[in-house]
N, C-alpha and C positions, 0 to 999 in steps of 0.2 A: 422802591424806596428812593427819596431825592435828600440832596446834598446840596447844601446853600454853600460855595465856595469863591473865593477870589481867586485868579487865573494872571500869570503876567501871558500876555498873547502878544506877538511879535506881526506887522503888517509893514510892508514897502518900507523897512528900515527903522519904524517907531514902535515903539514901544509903546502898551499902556495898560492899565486897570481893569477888568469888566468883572461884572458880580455874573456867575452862572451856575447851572443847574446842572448837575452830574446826575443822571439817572441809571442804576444799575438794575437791569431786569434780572428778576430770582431766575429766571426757566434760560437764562444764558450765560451770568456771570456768577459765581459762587462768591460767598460774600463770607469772612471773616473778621472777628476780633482777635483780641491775646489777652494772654496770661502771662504777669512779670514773672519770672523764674529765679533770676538772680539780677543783681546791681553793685556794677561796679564804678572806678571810677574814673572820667574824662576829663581829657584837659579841658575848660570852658574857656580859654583862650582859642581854643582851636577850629579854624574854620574846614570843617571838614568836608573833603570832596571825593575822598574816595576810600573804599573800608576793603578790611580781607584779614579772612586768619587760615594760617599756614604754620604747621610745625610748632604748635603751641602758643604760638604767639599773634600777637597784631600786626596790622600793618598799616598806617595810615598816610595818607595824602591830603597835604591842605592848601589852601589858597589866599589871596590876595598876595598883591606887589611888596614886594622885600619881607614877607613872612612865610612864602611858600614852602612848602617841608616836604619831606621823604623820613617816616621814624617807623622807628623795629618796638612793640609796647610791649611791658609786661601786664598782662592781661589783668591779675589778681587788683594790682596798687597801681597800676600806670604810669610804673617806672619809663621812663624813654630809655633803651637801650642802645638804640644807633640813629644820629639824627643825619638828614643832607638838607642842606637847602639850599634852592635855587637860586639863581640868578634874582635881584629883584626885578628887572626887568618881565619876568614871567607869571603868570598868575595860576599857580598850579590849579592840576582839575584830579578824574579819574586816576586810578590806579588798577593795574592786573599785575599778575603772576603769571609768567610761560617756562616752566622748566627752573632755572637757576636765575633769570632776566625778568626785572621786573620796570613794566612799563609807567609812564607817566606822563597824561596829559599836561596841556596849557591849554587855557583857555580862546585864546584870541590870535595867540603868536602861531600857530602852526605847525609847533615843535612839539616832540613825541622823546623824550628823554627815556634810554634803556637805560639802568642801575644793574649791577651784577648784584642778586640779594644778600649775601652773605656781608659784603665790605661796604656797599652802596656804591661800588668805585661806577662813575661813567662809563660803558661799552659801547655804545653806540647811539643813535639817534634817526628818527622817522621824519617827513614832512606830512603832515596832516592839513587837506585840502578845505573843511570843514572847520566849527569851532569845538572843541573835543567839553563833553562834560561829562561823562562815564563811562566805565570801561568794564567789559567783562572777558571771561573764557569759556568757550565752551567746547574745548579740550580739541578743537580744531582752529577755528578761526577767533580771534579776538571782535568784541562786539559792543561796537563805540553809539555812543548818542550825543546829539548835539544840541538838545534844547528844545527840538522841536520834534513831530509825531514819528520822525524816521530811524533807523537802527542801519549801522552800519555793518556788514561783516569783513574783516579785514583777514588777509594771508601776513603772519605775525612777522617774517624773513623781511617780505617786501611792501608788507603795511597796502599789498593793493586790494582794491575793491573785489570782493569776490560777488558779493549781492547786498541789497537795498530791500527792507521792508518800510511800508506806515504800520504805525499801530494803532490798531483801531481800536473804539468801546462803540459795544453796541453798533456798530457798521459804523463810526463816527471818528475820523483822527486825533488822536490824543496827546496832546502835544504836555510841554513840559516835561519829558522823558529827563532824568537827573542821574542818580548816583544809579548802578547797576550792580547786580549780582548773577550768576548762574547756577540756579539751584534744582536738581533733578529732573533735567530735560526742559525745564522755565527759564525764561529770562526776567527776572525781578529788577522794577524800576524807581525810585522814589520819583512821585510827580509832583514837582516842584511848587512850595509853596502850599503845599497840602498837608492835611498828614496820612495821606493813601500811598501803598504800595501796588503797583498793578504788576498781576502777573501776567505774563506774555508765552504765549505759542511761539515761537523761531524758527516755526515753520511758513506761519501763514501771517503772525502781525497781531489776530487777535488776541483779546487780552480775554483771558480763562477765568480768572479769580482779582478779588479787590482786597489788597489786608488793611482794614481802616483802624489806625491807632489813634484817635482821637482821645486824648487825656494822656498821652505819656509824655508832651511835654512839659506838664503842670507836676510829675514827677520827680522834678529835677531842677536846679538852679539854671537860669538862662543868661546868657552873658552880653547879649545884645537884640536891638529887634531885627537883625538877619536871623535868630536862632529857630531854623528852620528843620524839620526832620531830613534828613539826610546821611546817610551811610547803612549796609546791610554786609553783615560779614556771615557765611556759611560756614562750618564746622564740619566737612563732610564726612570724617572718620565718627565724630559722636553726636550728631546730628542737632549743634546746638544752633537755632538763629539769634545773632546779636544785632543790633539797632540802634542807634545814637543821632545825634542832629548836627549843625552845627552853632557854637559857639554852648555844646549844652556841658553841664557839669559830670555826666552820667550817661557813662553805657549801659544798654538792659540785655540778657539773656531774656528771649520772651517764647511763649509757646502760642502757635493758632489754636483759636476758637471759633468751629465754624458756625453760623449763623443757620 
């Protein structure tokens, strides 16, 4: 099965456009749809770069300069219950959870902002040698992505490099690696600019499964043409997957349907 897609691809510092062909072979990558389950509702102002729910609640991280957030959401109505924002200086990215401390890329600046979750108060702060664009846990190491086909694994204390994957499709590196999740031994990626989630081995780099959401963001009001699919939040106590873009009106409870 082929996939007619646009790709931003990064070379010796430029940027640009190319139209390509994603081919996922049935006899190595499992291939999935969804099923809307529930729909709630998002901020469409919100550029969203990094998703999580913890203890009932949401958690979000957003971006661009002088609008970048840290908010605590009520999940039902989307009440904001604790907002921080950054510096405008900063262009927030990802977000994790480690215990009580919850992390926060930037994207360009280098800086790794810890929150204490309960107050949002400041506790501390990481250099990040890379550009940070997602952030996961996998209940050892934090598991950062930069945009491009590599996966970072991080020690959470001292932010250092434990180990380095590419992640591959089909023996082929995949770059665009976006917002992150850690979901039952996977590492779940939104690849930027699409509307596929690739799921990841963390062991080895390969990607196991493709959840291709094409049509859910015609589900939803769209609030700019950045409104890309972006954000995956795990529910691991009731095993609900949520999903959202950015700049969309609507977050979806969705379930896989596998192909």
């Amino acid at each position: 099965m082929k996939y007619l897609k646009r790709r931003l691809l990064f070379t010796s510092g430029l940027t640009f456009f190319l139209a390509v062909n994603i081919t996922f072979a049935q006899d190595q990558v499992a291939e999935y749809g969804y099923r809307v389950v529930n729909t709630y509702p998002h901020d469409i102002n919100a550029f969203t770069q990094g998703l999580i729910f913890q203890d009932g609640h949401l958690f979000e991280g957003t971006g661009k300069r002088g609008l970048s957030t840290l908010s605590k959401i009520k999940l039902e109505n989307g009440e904001v219950l604790m907002t921080q924002r950054l510096n405008r200086r900063y262009f927030g990215e990802g977000i994790e959870l480690v215990g009580n401390r919850m992390y926060q890329l930037t994207w360009q600046s280098h800086m790794v902002f810890i929150w204490d979750k309960d107050t949002f108060e400041q506790v501390g702060t990481h250099y990040n040698s890379t550009e940070g664009w997602g952030l996961a846990y996998d209940g050892t190491n934090l598991i950062l992505s930069d945009g491009s086909s590599a996966l970072y694994f991080l020690e959470p204390e001292s932010f250092s490099l434990q180990k380095q994957l590419t992640v591959t499709l089909n023996g082929n590196p995949l770059v665009n690696l976006n917002e992150l999740e850690y979901i039952n031994g996977e590492v779940w990626a939104n690849i930027w600019q699409t509307d596929f989630i690739a799921r990841i081995d963390p062991k080895t780099g390969i990607v196991v499964a493709i959840v291709d959401l094409t049509g859910l963001s015609n589900e939803t009001d769209l609030g700019s043409n950045e409104a890309v699919l972006n954000g995956i939040a795990w529910d691991a106590d009731s095993g609900r997957l949520f999903v959202t873009g950015k700049h969309w009106a609507n977050l979806f409870e969705i379930e896989l349907v596998e192909r």
